[in-house]
Each structure stands twice: as structure tokens, then as C-alpha cells.
PDB file with SEQRES, HELIX, SHEET and CRYST1 records, atoms N, CA, C and O in Angstrom:
SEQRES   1 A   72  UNK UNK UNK UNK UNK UNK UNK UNK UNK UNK UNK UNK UNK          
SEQRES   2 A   72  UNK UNK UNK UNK UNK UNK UNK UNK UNK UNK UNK UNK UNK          
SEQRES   3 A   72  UNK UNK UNK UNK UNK UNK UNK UNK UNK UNK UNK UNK UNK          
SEQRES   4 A   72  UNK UNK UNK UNK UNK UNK UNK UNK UNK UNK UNK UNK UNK          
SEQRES   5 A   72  UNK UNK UNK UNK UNK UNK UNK UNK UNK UNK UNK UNK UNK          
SEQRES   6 A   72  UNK UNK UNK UNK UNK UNK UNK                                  
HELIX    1 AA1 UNK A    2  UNK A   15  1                                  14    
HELIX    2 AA2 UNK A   18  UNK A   32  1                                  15    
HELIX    3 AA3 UNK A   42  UNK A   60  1                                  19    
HELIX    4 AA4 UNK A   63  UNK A   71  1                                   9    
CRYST1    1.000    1.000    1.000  90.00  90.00  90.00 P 1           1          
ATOM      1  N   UNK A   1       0.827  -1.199   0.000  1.00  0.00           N  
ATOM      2  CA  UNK A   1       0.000   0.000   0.000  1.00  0.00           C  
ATOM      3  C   UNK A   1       0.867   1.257   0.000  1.00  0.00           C  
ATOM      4  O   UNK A   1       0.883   1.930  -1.030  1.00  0.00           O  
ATOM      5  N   UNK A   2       1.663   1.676   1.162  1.00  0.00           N  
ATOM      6  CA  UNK A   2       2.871   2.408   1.128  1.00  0.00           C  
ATOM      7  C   UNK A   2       3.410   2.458  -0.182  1.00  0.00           C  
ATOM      8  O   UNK A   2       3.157   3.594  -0.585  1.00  0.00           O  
ATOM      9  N   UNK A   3       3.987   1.865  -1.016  1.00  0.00           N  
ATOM     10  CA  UNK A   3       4.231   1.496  -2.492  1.00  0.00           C  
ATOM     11  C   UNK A   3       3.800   2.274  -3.335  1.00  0.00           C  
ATOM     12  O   UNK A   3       4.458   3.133  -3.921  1.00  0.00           O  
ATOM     13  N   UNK A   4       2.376   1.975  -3.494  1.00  0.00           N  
ATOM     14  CA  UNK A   4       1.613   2.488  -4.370  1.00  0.00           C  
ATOM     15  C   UNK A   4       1.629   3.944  -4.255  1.00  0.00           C  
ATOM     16  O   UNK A   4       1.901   4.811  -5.086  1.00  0.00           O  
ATOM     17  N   UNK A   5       1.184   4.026  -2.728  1.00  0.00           N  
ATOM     18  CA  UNK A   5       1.515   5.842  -2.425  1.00  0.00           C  
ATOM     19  C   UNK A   5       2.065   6.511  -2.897  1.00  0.00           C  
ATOM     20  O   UNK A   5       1.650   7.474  -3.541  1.00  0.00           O  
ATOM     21  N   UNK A   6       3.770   6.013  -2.608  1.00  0.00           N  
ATOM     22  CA  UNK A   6       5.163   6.383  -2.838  1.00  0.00           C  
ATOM     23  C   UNK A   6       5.260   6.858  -4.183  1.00  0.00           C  
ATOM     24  O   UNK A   6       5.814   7.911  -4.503  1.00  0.00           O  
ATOM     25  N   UNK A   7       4.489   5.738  -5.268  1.00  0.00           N  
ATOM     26  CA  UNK A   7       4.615   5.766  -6.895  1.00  0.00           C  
ATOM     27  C   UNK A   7       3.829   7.052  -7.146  1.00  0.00           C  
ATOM     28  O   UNK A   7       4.505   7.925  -7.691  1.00  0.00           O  
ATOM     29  N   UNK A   8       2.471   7.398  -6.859  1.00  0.00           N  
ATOM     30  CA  UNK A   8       1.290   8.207  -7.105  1.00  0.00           C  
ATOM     31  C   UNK A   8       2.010   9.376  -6.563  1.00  0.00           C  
ATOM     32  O   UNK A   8       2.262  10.155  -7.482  1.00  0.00           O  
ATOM     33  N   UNK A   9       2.573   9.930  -5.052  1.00  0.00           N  
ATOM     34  CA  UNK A   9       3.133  10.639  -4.721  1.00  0.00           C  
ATOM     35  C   UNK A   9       4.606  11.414  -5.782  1.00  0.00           C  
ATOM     36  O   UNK A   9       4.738  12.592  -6.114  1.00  0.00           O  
ATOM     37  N   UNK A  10       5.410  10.370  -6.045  1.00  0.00           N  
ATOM     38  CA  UNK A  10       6.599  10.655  -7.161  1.00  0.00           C  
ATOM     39  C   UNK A  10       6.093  11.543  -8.151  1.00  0.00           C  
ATOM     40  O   UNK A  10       6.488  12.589  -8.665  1.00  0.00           O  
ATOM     41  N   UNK A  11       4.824  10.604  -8.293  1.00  0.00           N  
ATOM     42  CA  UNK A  11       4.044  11.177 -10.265  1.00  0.00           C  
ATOM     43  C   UNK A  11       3.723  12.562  -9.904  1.00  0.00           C  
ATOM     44  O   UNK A  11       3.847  13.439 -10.760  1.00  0.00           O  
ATOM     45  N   UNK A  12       3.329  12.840  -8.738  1.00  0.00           N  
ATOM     46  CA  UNK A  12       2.636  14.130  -8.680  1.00  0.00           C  
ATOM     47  C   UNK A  12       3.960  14.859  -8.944  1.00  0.00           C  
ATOM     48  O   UNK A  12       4.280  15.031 -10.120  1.00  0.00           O  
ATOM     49  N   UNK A  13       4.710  15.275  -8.027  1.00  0.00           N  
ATOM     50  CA  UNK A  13       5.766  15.962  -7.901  1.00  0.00           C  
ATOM     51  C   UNK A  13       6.380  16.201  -9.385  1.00  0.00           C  
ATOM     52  O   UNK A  13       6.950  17.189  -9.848  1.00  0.00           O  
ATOM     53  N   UNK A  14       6.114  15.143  -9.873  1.00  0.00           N  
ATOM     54  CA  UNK A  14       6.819  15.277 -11.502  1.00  0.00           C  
ATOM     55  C   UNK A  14       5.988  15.470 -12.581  1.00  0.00           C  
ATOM     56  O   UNK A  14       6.322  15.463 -13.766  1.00  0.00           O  
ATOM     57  N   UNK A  15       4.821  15.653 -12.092  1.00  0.00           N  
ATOM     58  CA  UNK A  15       3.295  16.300 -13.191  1.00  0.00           C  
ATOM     59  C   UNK A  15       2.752  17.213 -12.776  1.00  0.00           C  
ATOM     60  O   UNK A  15       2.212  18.060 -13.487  1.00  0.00           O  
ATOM     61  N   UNK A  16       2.790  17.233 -11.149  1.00  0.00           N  
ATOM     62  CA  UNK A  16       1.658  18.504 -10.702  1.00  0.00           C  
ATOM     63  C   UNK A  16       0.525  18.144 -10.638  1.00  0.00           C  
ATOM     64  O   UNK A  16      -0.213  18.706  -9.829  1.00  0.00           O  
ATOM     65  N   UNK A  17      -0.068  16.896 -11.623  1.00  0.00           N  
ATOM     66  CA  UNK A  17      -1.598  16.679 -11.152  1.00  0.00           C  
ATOM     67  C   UNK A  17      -2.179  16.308 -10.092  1.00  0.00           C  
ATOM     68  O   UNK A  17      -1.984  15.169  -9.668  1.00  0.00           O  
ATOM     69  N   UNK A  18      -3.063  17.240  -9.403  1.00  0.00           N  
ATOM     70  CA  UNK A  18      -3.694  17.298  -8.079  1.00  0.00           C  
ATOM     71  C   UNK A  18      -4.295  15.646  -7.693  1.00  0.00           C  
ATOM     72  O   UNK A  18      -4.160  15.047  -6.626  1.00  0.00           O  
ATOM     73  N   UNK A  19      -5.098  15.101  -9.159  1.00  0.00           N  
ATOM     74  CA  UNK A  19      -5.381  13.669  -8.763  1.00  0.00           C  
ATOM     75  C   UNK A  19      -4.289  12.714  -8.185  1.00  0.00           C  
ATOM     76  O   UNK A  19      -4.604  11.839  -7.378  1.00  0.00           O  
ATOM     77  N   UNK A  20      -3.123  12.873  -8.568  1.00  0.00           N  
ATOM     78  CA  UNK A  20      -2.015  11.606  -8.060  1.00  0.00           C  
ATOM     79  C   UNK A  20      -1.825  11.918  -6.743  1.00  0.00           C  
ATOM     80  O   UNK A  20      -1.545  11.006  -5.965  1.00  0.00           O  
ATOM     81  N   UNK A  21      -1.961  13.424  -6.221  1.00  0.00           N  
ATOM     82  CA  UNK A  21      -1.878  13.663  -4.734  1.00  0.00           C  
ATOM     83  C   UNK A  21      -2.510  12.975  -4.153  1.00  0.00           C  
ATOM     84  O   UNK A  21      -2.175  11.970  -3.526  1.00  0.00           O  
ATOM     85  N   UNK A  22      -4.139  13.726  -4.378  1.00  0.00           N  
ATOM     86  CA  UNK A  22      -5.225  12.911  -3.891  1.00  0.00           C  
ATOM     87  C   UNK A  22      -5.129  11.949  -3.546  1.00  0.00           C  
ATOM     88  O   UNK A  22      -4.639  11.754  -2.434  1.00  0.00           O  
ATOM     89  N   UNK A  23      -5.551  10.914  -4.339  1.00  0.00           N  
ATOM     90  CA  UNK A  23      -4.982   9.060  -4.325  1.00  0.00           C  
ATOM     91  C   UNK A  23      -3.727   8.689  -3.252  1.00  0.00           C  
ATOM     92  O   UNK A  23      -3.800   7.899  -2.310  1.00  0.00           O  
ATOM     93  N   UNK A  24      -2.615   9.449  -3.647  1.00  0.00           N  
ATOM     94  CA  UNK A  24      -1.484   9.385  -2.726  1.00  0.00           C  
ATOM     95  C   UNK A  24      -1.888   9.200  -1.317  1.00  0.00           C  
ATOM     96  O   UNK A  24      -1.711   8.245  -0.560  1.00  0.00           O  
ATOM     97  N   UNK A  25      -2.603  10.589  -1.105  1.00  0.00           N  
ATOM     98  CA  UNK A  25      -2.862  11.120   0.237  1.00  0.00           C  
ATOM     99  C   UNK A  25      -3.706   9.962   0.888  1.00  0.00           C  
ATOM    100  O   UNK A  25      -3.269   9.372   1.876  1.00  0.00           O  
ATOM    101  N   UNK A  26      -4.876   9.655   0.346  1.00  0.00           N  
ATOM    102  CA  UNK A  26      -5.661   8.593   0.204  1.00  0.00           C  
ATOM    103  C   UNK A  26      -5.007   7.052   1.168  1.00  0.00           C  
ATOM    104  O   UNK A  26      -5.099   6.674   2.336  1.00  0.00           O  
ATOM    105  N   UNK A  27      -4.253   6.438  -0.274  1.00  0.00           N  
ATOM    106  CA  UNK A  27      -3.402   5.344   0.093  1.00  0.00           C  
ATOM    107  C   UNK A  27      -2.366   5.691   1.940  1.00  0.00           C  
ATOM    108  O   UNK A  27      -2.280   4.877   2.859  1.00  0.00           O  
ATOM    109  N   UNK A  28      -1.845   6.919   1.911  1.00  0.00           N  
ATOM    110  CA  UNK A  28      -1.235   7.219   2.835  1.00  0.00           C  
ATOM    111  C   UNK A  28      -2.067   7.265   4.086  1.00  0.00           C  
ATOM    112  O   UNK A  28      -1.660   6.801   5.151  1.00  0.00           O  
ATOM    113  N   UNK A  29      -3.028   7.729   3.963  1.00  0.00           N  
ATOM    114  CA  UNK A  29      -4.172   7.390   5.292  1.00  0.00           C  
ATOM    115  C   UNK A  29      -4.342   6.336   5.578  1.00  0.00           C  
ATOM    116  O   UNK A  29      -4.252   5.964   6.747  1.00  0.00           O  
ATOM    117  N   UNK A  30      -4.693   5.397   4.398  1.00  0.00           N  
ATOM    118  CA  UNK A  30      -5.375   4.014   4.654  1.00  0.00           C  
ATOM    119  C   UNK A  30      -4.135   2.975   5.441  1.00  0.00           C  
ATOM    120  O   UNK A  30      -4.328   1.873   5.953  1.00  0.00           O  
ATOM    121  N   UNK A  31      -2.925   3.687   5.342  1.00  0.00           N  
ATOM    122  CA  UNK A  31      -1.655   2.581   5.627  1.00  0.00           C  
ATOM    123  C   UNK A  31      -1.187   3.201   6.928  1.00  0.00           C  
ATOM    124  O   UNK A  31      -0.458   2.460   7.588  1.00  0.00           O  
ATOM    125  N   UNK A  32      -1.535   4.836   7.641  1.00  0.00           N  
ATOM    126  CA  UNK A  32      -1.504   4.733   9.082  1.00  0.00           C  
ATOM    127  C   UNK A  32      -2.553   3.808   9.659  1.00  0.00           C  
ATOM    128  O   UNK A  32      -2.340   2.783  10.307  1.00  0.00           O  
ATOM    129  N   UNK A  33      -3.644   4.296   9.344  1.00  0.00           N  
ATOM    130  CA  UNK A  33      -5.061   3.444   9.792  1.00  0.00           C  
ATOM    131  C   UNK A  33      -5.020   2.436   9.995  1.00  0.00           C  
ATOM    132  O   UNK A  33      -5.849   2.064  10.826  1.00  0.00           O  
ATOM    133  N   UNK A  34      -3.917   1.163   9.312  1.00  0.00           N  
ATOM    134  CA  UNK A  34      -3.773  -0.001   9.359  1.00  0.00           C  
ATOM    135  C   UNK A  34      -2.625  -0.339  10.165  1.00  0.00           C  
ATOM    136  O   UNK A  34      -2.438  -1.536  10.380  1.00  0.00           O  
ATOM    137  N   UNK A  35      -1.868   0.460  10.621  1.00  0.00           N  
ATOM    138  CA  UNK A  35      -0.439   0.460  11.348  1.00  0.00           C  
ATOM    139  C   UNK A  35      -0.939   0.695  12.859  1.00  0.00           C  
ATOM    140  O   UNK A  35      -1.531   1.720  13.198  1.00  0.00           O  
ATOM    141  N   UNK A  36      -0.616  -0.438  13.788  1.00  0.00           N  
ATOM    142  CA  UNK A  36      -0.612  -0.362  15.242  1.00  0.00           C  
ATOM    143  C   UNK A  36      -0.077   0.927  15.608  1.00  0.00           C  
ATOM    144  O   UNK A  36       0.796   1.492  14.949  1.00  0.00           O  
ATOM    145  N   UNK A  37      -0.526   1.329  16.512  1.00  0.00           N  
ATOM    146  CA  UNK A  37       0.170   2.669  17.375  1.00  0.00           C  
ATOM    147  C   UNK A  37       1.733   2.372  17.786  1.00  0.00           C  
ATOM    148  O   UNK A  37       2.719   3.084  17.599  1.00  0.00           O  
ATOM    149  N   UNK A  38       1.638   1.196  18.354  1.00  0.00           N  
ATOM    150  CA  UNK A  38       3.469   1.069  18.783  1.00  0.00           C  
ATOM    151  C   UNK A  38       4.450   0.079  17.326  1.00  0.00           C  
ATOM    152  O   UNK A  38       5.618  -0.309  17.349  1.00  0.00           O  
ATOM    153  N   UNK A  39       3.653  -0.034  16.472  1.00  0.00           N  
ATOM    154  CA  UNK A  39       4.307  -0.490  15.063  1.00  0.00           C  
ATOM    155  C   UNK A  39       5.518   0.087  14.535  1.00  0.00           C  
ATOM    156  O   UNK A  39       5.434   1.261  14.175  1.00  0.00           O  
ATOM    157  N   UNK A  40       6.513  -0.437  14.428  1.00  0.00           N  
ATOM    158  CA  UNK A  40       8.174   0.518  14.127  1.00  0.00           C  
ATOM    159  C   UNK A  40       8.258   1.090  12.917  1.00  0.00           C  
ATOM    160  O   UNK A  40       9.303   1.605  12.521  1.00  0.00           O  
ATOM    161  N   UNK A  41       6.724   1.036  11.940  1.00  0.00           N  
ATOM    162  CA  UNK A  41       6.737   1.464  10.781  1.00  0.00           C  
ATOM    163  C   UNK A  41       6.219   2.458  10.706  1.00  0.00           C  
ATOM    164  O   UNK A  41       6.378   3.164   9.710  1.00  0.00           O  
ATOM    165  N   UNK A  42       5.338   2.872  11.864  1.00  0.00           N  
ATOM    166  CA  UNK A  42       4.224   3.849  11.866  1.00  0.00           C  
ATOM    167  C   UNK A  42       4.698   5.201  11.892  1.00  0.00           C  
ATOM    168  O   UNK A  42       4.054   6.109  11.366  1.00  0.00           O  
ATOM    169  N   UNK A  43       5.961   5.412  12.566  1.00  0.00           N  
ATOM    170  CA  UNK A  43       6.337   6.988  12.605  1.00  0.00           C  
ATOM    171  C   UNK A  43       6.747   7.096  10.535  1.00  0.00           C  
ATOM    172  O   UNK A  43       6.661   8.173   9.945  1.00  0.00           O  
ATOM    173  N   UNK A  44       6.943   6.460  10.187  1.00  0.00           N  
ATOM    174  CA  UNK A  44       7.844   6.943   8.931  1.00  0.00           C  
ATOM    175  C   UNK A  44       6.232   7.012   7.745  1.00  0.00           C  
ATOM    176  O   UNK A  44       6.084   7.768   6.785  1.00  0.00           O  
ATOM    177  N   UNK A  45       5.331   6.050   8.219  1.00  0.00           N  
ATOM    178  CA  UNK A  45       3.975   6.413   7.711  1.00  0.00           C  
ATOM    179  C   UNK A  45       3.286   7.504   7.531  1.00  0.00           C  
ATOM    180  O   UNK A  45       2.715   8.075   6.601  1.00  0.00           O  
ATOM    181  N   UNK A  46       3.606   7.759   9.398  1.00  0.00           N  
ATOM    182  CA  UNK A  46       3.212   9.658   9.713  1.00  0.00           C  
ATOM    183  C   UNK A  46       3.701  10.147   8.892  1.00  0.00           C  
ATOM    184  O   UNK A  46       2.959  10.740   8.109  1.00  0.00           O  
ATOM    185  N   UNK A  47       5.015  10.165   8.658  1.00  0.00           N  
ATOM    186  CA  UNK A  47       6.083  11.483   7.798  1.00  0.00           C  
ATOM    187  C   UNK A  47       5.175  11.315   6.599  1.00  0.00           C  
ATOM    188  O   UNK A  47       4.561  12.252   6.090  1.00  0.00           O  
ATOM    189  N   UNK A  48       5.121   9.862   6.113  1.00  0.00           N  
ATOM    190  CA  UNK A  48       5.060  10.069   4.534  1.00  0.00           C  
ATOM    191  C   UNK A  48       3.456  11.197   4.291  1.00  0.00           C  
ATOM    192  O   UNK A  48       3.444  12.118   3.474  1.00  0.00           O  
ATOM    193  N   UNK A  49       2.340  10.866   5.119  1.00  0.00           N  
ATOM    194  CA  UNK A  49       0.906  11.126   5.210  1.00  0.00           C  
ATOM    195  C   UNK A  49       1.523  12.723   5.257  1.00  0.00           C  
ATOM    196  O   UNK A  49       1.261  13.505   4.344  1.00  0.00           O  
ATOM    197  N   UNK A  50       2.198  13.036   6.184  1.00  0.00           N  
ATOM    198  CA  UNK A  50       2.290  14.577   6.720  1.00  0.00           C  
ATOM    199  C   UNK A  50       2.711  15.264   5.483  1.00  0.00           C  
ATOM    200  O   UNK A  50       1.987  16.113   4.964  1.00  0.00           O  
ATOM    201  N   UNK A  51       4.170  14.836   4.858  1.00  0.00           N  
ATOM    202  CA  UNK A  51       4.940  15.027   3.801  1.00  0.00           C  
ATOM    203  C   UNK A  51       3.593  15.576   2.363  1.00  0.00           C  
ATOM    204  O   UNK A  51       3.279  16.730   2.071  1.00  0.00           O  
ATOM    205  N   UNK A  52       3.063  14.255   1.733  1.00  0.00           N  
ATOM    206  CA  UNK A  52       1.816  14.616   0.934  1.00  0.00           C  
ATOM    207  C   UNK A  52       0.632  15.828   1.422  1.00  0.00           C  
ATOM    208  O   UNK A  52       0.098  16.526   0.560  1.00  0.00           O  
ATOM    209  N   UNK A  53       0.337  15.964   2.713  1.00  0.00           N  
ATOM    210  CA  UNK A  53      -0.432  16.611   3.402  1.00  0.00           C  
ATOM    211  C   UNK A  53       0.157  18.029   2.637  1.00  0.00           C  
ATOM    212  O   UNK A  53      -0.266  18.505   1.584  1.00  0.00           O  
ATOM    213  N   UNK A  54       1.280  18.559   3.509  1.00  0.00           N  
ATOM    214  CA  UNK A  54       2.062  19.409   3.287  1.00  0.00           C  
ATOM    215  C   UNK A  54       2.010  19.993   1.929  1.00  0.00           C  
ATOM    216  O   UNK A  54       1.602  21.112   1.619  1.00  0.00           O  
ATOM    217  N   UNK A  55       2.469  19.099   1.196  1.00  0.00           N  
ATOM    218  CA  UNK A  55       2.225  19.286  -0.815  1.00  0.00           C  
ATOM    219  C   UNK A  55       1.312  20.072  -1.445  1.00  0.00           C  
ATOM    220  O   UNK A  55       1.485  20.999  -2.237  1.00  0.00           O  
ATOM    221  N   UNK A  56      -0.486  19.202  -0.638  1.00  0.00           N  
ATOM    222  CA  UNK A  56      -1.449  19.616  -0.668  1.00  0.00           C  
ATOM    223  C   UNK A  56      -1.271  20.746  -0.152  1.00  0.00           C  
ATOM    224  O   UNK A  56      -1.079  21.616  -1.001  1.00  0.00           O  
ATOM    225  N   UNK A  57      -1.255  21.090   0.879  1.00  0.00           N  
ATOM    226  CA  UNK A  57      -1.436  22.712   1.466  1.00  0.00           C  
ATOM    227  C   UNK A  57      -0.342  23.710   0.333  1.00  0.00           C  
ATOM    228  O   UNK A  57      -0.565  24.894   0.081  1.00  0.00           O  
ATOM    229  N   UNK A  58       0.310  23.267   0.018  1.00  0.00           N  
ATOM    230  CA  UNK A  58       0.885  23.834  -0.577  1.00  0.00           C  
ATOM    231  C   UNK A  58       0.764  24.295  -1.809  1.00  0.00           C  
ATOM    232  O   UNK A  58       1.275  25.362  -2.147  1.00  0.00           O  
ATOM    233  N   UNK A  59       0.009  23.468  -2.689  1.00  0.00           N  
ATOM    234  CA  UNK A  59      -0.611  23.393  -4.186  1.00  0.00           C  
ATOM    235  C   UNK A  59      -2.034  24.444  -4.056  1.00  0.00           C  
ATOM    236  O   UNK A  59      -2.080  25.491  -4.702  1.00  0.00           O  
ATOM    237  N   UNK A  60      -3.206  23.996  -3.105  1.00  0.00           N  
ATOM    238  CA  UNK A  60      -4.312  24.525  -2.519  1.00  0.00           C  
ATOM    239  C   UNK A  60      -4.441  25.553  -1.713  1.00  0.00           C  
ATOM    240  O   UNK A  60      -5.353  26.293  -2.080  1.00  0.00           O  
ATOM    241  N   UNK A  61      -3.771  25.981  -0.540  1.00  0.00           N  
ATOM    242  CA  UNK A  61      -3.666  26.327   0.267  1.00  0.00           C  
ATOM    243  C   UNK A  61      -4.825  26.150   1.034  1.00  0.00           C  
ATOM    244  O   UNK A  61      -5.245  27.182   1.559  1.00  0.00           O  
ATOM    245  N   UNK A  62      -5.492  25.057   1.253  1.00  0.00           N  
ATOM    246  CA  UNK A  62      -6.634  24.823   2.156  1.00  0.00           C  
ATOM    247  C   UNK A  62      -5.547  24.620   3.760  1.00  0.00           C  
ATOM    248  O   UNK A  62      -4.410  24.185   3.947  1.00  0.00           O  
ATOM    249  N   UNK A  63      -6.454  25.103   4.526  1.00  0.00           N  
ATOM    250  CA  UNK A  63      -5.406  25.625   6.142  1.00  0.00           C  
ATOM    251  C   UNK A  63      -6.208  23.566   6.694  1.00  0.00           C  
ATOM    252  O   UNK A  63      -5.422  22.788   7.234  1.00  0.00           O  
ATOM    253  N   UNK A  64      -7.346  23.216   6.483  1.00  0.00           N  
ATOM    254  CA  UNK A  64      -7.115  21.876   6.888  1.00  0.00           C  
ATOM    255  C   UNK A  64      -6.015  20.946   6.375  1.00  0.00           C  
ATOM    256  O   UNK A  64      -5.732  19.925   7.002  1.00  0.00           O  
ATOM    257  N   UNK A  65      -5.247  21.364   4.984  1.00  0.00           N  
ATOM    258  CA  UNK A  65      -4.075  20.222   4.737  1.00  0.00           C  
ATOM    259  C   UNK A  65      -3.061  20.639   5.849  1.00  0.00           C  
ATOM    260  O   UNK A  65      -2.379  19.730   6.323  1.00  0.00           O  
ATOM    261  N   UNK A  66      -2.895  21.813   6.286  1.00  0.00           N  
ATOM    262  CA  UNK A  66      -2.233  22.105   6.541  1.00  0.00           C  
ATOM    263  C   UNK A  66      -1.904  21.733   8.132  1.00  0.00           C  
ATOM    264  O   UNK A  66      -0.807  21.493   8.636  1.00  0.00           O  
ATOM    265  N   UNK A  67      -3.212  21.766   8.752  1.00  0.00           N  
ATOM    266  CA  UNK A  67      -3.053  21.636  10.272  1.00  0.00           C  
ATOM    267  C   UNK A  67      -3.230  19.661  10.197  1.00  0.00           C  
ATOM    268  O   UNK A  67      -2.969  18.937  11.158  1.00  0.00           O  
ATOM    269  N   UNK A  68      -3.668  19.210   8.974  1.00  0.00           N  
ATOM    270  CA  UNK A  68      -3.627  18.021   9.517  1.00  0.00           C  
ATOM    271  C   UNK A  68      -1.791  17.392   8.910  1.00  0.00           C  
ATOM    272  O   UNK A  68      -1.462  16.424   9.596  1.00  0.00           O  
ATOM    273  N   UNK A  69      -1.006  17.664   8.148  1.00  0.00           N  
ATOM    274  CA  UNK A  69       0.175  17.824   8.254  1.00  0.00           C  
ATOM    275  C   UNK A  69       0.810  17.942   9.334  1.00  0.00           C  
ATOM    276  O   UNK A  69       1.580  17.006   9.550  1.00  0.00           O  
ATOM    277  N   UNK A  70       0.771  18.976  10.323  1.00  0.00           N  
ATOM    278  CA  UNK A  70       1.151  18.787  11.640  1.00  0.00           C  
ATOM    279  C   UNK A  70       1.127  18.047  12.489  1.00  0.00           C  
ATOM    280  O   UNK A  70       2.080  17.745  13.207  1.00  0.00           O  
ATOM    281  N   UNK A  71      -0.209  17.548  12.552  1.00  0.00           N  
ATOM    282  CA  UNK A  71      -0.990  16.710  12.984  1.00  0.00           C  
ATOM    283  C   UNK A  71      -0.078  15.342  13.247  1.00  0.00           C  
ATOM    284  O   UNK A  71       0.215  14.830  14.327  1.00  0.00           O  
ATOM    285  N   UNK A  72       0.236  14.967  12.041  1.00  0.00           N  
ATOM    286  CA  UNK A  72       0.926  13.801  11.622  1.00  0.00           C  
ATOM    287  C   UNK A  72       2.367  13.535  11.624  1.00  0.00           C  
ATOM    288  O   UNK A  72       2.795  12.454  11.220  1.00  0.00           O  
TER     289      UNK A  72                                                      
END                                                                             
């Protein structure tokens, strides 16, 4: 799942299209959601979710990408 993210996430950065974020962002939720709280994978999950978050706020400037970026 992470994977897929990672790929959709890349594409954006190198197209700009808001859909590969989306999806990204998407996949990146669904793979904290599935990660135990004390899971040794879960902090680098956060980053990746926060990281895309961030993008978004950045492309949009909607202030929810932004505080949930932190968030994460």
C-alpha cells in the first residue's frame, strides 16, 4: 500500500496533477489506519501522510491540509 503511495506521490511531484496527490494522500491514510500505534513502521507512515499533506497545502492552500500535516 505504502508502495503504491510512494509511486502516485513521485508522479505528482513530476506532473503537478492534483489527482495523483489525492490518491497518494488517500493510500497514505489508509496505511496509518492499518499500522498499530506502537508499530516501528508507523512513525515513517506519519512522515510520509504529513509530507503529501504538506504538498497539498501547498498546491491549494486549504489551512485543513495544513493543520492536519502537523498533525501527523
Amino acid at each position: 500500500m505504502t508502495g503504491k503511495a510512494a509511486e502516485l506521490f513521485d508522479d505528482y511531484q513530476r506532473t503537478g496533477r492534483l489527482d495523483l496527490l489525492n490518491a497518494a494522500i488517500e493510500l497514505f491514510g489508509d496505511a496509518v489506519a492499518a499500522t498499530a500505534p506502537d508499530h516501528p513502521d508507523r512513525p515513517g507512515r506519519l512522515s510520509d501522510l504529513g509530507n503529501a499533506l504538506c504538498a497539498r497545502f501547498g498546491s491549494t492552500g486549504q489551512l485543513t491540509d495544513g493543520a492536519e500535516a502537523m498533525a501527523a
